[in-house]
C-alpha positions in Angstrom: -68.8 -18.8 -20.1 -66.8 -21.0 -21.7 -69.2 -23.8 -24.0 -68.3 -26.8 -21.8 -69.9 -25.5 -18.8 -72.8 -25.7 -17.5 -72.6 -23.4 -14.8 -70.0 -20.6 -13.0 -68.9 -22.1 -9.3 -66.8 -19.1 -8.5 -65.8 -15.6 -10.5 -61.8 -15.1 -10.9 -63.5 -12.2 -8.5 -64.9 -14.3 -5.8 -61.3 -16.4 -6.0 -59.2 -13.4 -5.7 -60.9 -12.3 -2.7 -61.0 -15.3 -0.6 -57.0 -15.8 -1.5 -56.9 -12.8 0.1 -58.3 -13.8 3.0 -56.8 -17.1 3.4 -53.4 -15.5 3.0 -54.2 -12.7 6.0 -55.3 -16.2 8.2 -51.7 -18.1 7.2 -50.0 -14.9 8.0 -51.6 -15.2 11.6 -50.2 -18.6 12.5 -46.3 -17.3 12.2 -44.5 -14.9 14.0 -43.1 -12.6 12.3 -39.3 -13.1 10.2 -40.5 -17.0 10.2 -39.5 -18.9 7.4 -42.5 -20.7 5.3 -41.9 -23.8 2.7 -44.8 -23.8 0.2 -44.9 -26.7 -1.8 -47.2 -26.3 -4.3 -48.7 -29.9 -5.8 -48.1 -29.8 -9.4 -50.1 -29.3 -11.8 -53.6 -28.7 -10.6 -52.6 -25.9 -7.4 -50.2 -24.0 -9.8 -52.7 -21.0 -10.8 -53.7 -20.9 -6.6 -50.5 -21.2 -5.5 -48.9 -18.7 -8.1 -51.4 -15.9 -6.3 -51.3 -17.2 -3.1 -48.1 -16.8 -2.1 -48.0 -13.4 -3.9 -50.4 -12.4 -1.2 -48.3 -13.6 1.6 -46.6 -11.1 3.7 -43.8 -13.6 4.9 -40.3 -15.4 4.2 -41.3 -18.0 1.8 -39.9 -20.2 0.2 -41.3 -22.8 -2.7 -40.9 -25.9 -3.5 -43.1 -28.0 -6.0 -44.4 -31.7 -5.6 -45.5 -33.8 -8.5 -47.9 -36.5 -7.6 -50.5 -38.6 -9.4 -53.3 -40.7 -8.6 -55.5 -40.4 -11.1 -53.9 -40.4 -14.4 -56.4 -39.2 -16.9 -59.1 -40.7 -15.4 -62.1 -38.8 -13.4 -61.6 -40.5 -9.9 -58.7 -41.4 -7.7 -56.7 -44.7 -8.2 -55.7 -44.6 -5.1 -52.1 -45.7 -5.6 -50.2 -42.0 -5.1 -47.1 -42.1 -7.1 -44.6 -39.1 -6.6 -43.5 -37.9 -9.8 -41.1 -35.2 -9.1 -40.1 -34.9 -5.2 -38.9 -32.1 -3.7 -35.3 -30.4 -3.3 -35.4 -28.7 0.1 -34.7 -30.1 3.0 -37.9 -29.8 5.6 -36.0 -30.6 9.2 -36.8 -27.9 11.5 -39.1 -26.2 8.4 -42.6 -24.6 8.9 -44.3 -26.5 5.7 -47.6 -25.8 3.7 -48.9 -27.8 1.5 -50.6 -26.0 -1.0 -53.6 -28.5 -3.4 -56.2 -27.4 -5.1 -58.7 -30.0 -4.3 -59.4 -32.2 -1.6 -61.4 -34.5 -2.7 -61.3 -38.6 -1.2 -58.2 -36.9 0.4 -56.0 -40.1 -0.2 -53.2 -38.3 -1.7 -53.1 -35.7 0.9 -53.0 -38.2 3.7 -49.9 -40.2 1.9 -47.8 -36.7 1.4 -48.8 -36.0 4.9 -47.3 -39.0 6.0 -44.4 -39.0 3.9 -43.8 -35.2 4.8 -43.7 -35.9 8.7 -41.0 -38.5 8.4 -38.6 -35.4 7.2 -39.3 -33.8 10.2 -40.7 -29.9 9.9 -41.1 -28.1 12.8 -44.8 -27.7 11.4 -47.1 -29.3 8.7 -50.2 -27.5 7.5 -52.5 -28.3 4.4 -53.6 -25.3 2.5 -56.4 -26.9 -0.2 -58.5 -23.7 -2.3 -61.6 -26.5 -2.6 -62.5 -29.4 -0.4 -65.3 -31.5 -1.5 -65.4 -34.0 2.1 -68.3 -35.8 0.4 -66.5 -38.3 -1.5 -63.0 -38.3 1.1 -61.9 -41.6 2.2 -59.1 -40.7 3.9 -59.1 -39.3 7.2 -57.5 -35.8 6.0 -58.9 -32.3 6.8 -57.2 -28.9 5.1 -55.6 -26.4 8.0 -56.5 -23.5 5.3 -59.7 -24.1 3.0 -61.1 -21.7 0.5 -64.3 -23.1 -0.1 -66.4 -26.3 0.4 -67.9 -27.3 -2.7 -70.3 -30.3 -3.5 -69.6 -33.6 -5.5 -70.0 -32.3 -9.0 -66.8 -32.2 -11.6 -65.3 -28.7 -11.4 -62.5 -27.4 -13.6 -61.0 -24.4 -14.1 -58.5 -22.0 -12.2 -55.9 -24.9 -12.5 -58.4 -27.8 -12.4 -58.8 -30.2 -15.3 -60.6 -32.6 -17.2 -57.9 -34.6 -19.7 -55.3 -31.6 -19.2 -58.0 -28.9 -20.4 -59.9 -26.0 -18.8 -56.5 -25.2 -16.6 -56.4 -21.7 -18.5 -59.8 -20.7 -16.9 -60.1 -17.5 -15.0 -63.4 -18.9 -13.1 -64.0 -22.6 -11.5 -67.2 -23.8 -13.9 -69.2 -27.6 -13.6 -68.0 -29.1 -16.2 -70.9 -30.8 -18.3 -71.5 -34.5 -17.9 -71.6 -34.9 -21.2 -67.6 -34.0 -21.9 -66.5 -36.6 -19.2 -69.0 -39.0 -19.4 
């Protein structure tokens, strides 16, 4: 365990397995030879996304979305900027969403908006962690991996100040370090 934790949320092993299963529940909601656009949301849903969609037994297609709203700071701004948009056009598209968190859900609900305006023929949010403790928008994942208290969690593409992406596991991140 890595010296800035104080405790293991999730084993790379427990992960693996429920990515499994989330991608056998997205494979159920699309017939079969249907096209999907996964946008991954840069940087935090990179390691999920990368073995997500390697699990998926569909047309896919990806597309990545940078956005920020919290800078290097430990809670949302609230402002959602978009950083890097995507290239794809979404008209007609089945479109996932793929986060790693959702947390006050404030982000989600603005790319949800913005998203619908290009007109997919579907819109689904696929988050590996919601935390609906601390969500302030009214926003709720289509695909979830697991519902996780209000603590800081990092690893498995989370982070504190850019560090702890590289993590295998999703640890609680001492107070201490962010405090």
């Amino acid at each position: 365990m890595h010296p800035d934790l104080e405790s293991i949320l999730f084993t790379k092993e427990q992960l693996q397995t429920r990515i499994k299963e989330l991608a056998r529940t997205i494979e159920k909601d699309y017939e079969a030879g249907e096209e999907v656009v996964m946008i991954c949301i840069l940087r935090g849903a990179s390691v999920f996304f990368c073995d997500l969609v390697r699990e998926l037994n569909l047309d896919v297609r990806f597309e990545f979305m940078s956005v920020s709203s919290y800078g290097s700071g430990t809670t949302s701004s609230g402002e959602v900027r978009i950083i890097k948009d995507i290239n794809l056009p979404l008209c007609g598209k089945n479109v996932i969403i793929v986060e790693d968190i959702i947390d006050s859900g404030n982000t989600l609900a603005y790319l949800k908006r913005l998203l619908s305006q290009r007109s997919p023929k579907s819109l689904r949010i696929c988050a590996l962690l919601d935390k609906p403790s601390r969500r302030k928008a009214e926003i709720e994942g289509d695909y979830t991996g697991f519902t996780v208290e209000d603590q800081f969690l990092v690893g498995y593409g989370l982070d504190y100040a850019e560090k702890y992406r590289n993590l295998q596991e999703i640890g609680v991140l001492k107070r201490e370090i962010y405090m």
